[in-house]
N, C-alpha and C positions, 0 to 999 in steps of 0.2 A: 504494500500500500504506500501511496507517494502522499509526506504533509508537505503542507505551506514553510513548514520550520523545518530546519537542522535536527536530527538526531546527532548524538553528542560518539565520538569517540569510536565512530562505525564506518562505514561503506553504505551510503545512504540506502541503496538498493538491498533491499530481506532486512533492515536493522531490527535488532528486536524491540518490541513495547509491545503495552496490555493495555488496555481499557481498562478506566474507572469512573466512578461516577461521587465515590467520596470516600473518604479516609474517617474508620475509627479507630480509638488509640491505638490500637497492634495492629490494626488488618488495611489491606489495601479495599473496597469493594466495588464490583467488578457489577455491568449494569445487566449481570443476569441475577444479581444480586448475592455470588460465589464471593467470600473471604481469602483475600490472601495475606496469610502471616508474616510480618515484614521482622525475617530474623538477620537484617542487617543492620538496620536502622538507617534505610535506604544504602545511602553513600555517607555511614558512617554519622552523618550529623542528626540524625531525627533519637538522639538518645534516651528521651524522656516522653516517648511514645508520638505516634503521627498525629496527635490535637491532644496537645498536655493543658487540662482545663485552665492551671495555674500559670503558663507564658501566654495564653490567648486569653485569657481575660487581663494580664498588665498590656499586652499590644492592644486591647480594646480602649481602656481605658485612654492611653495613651493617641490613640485615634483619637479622642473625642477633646482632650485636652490642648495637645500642641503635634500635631503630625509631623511637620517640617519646621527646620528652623536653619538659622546661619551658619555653620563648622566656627563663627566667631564667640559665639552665644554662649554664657555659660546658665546653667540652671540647676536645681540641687542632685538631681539624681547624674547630672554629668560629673559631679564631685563624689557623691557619696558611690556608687557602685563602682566607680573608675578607683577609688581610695580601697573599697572592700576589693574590688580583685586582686589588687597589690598586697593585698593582706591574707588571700586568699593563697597567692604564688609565694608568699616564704621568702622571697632572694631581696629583701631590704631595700634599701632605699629605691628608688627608679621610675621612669615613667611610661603611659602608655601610648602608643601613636595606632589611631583606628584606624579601621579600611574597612571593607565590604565583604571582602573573602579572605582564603588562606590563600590564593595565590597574591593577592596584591599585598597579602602580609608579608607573606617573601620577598616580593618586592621591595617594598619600604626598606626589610630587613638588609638584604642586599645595599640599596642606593647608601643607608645609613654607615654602613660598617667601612664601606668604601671611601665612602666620605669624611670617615674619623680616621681611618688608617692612610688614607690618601696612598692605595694600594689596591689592587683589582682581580685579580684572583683567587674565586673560591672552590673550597675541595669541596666533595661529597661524595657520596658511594653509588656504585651503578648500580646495585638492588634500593631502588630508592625514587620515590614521586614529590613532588615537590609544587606540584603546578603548572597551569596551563596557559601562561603568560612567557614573553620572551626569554626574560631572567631567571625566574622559575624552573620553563622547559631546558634553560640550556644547564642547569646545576643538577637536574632530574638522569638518572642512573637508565630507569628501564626504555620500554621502545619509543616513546614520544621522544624522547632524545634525539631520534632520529630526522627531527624537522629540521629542512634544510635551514632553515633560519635561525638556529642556536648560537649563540653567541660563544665559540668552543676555544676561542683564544682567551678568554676567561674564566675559565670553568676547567677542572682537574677532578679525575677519579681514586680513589683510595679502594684498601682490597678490604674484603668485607671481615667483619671481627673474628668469626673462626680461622682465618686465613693468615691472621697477623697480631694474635693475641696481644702482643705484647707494643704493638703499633710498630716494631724497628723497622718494616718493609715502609710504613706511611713516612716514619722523620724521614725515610731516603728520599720518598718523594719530595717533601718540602723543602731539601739542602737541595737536588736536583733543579728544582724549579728557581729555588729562593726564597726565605722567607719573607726577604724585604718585598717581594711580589704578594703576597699572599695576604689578603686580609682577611679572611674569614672561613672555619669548616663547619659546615650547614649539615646536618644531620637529623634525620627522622629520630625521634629519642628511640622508639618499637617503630619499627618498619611496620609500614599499615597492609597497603594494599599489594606489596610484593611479598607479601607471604609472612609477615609476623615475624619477624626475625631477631631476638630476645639478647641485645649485646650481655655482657658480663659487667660485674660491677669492675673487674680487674682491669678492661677494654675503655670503661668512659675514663678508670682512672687517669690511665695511659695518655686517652686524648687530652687532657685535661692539663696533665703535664706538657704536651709538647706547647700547646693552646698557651700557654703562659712563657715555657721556655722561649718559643719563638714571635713570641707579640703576634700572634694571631687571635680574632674573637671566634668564641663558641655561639653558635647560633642552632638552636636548637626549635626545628619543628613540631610542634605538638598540636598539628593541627586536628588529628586525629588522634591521638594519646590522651589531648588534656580535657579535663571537664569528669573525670572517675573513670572512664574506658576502661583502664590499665589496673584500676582497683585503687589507684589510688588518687588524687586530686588531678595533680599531672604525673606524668610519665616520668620527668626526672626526677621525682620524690621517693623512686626507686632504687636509686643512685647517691652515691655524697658526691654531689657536684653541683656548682654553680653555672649556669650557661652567662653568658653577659647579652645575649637578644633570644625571645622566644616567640614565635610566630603560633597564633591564636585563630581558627575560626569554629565550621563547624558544632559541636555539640553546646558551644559558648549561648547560643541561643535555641538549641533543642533544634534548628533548620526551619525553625518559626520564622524568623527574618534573616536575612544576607548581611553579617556581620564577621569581621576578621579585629585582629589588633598584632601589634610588637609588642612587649615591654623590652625596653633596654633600661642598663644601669644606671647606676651613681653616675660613673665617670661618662659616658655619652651622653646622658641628659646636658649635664653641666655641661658639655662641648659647646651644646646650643645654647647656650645663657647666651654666647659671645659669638655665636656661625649664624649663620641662619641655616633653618631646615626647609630645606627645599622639595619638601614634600606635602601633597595636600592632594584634600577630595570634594568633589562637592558637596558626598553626602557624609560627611566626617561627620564622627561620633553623634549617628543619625539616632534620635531622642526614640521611635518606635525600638531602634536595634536597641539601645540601654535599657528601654522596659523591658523586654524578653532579657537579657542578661541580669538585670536584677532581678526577675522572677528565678531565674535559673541559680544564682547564687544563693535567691534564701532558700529555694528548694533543696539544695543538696547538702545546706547547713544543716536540717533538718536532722533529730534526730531519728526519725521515719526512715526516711531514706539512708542514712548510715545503716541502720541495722540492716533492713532489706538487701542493699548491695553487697553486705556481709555473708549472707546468706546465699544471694544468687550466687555470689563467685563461687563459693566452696560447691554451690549442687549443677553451677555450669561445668566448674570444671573435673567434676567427677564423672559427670555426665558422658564427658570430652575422652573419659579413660575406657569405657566403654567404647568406642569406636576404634580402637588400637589394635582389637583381635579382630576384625574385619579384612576379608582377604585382600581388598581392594587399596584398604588405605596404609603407606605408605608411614607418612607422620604425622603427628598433631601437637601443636605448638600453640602453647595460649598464655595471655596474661590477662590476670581479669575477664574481663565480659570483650576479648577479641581474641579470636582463634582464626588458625589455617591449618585446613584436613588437606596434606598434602596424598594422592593418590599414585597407584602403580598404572590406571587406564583413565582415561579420558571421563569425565561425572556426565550426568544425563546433559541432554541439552538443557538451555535456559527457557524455552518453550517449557518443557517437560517438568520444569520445578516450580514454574505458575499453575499448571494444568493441575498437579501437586497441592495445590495452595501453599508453598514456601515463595518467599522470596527473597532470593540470596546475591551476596557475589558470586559469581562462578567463573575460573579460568582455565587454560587449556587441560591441567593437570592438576588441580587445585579448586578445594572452593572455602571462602571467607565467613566467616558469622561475627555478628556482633549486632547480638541484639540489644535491645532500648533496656537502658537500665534499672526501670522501672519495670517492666516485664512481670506478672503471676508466673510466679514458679511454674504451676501448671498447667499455665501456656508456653512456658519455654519448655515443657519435658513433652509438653504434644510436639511442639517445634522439632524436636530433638528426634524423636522419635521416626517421625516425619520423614529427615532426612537420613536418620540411619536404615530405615529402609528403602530407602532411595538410596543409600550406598551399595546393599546387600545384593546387587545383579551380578551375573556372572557373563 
């Protein structure tokens, strides 16, 4: 069937999509009036379920009060929820610069670091997404890398952390290169949509050292990690390390509204006391995106949702250990409420896991989960189940 629109990340012709006619909190529904269980939580950002009554009534609200306003305008909830996420992220002093998504996060993140180090080359890993913006795609590891418009005299790959525990293969490349080239290594904290790939705490140490031996900044994506994913707040809360930029969208607003952010530190803020920042949006720290982000903060401060995510992790990923004697699958790798069931054959088509009522990532050898962190337990063990026999073909 041919739209009027772009299907996203395909070959226009056969791309997949399903009819709907409206979203309740877990389920897709389909205008034959068929449920589909959304155990990803779409693309990662719908964490708090597809119409979380608690961010659609502050975007309500917030429609009927001030919809639009200036990116000059300050008003209290642009202080107060912009002060609690800093409070929320742990790394002291610093500030935050909004956007609209995670790719324009990395963006910002990028232009920033370059422009403090006055130095232009950043590393990241080829198992690794980062965004679908120039600067973004051209730091991005997997096949979108492949756009001939990457910006690849900027941009350097690192070998992935089973491969170089100890980073000595990486400092080669940064003496090879130069440090004094290098301002920045950009790093997915948990690799998302390339297969969940769980560095070691001994790995970020490593980075962390050279990060500092060599005046390079740590920038740390968490576009998908942060907001509880991972189990815990964000993803580097995993880790004793400090990133000094972290790129925000995604579950930041449940996928309620199109909201991204940086925090950078102490020491970059202050740069700008005396630079200018030569970065802006129209819709900067857009007033509807900060009521979904304040609803989402007090939601997860909640002691509610603490316990509940307590619990779903421990009976997801038990759940998860069950699928290991299945002939088909390969490995399964999770932290928190994000897994990937790596397989030995090819998973059903992605027709075939609607038709199912799952709806999943699915890759050529691989498929993703992460469902809403809210989630009934037993709705996620139908979920589960669902697809463990959808594993179970021969």
């Amino acid at each position: 069937m041919s739209f009027p629109f772009f299907m996203t990340w395909s070959k226009q012709k056969n791309a997949s999509s399903f009819n709907i006619t409206s979203n309740e909190t877990y389920c897709f529904r389909t205008p034959e009036g068929k449920e589909i269980l959304d155990m990803s939580s779409t693309s990662y950002q719908a964490s708090f379920g597809l119409k979380n009554s608690e961010i659609c009534q502050a975007i309500s609200n917030q429609l009927k009060e001030m919809p639009v306003t200036s990116p000059k305008a300050i008003w209290p909830n642009k202080i107060n929820t912009t002060k609690k996420l800093l409070i929320e992220m742990n790394l002291g002093e610093g500030k935050i610069f909004y956007t609209n998504s995670g790719s324009e996060a990395i963006e910002n993140a990028l232009k920033i670091a370059r422009l403090v180090k006055k130095k232009n080359i950043v590393l990241s890993r080829r198992k690794s997404y980062h965004g679908a913006t120039l600067g973004a795609v051209s730091i991005t590891g997997d096949w979108r890398h492949d756009d001939p418009s990457t910006v690849d005299q900027w941009s350097a790959f690192i070998p992935e952390p089973d491969d170089d525990p100890n980073c000595e293969a990486t400092e080669k490349i940064i003496l090879d290169i130069g440090a004094e080239k290098i301002a920045a290594i950009c790093l997915e904290t948990i690799t998302g949509n390339n297969g969940v790939i769980i560095p070691s705490k001994g790995w970020y140490n490593a980075i962390r050292a050279l990060c500092i031996k060599h005046n390079i900044f740590l920038i740390l994506d968490e576009v998908i990690c942060g907001f509880y994913r991972t189990g815990k707040a964000f993803g580097y809360q995993h880790y004793n390390i400090k990133p000094d930029l972290v790129c925000l969208a995604k579950g930041m607003t449940g996928g309620h509204f199109p909201l991204g952010a940086v925090f950078v530190n102490k020491d970059i803020s202050n740069y700008f006391e005396e630079n200018v920042l030569p970065c802006g949006l129209t819709n900067y720290a857009h007033p509807i995106g900060l009521a979904a982000l304040q609803a989402v903060l007090e939601l997860t401060e909640s002691g509610d949702f603490q316990r509940h995510q307590a619990r779903l992790n421990e009976f997801f990923n038990t759940e998860l250990d069950s699928f290991r004697s299945l002939p088909n699958v390969k490995d399964v790798r999770a932290k928190g409420l994000l897994a990937a069931i790596d397989l030995n054959v090819a998973p059903p088509a992605w027709e075939a896991w609607i038709d199912a009522g799952i709806y999943l990532i699915r890759q050529e050898n691989r498929i993703i989960l992460a469902p809403p962190l809210v989630m009934p337990t037993d709705l996620l063990k139908k979920g589960l189940d669902t697809i463990k026999g959808m594993l179970s073909y021969e």
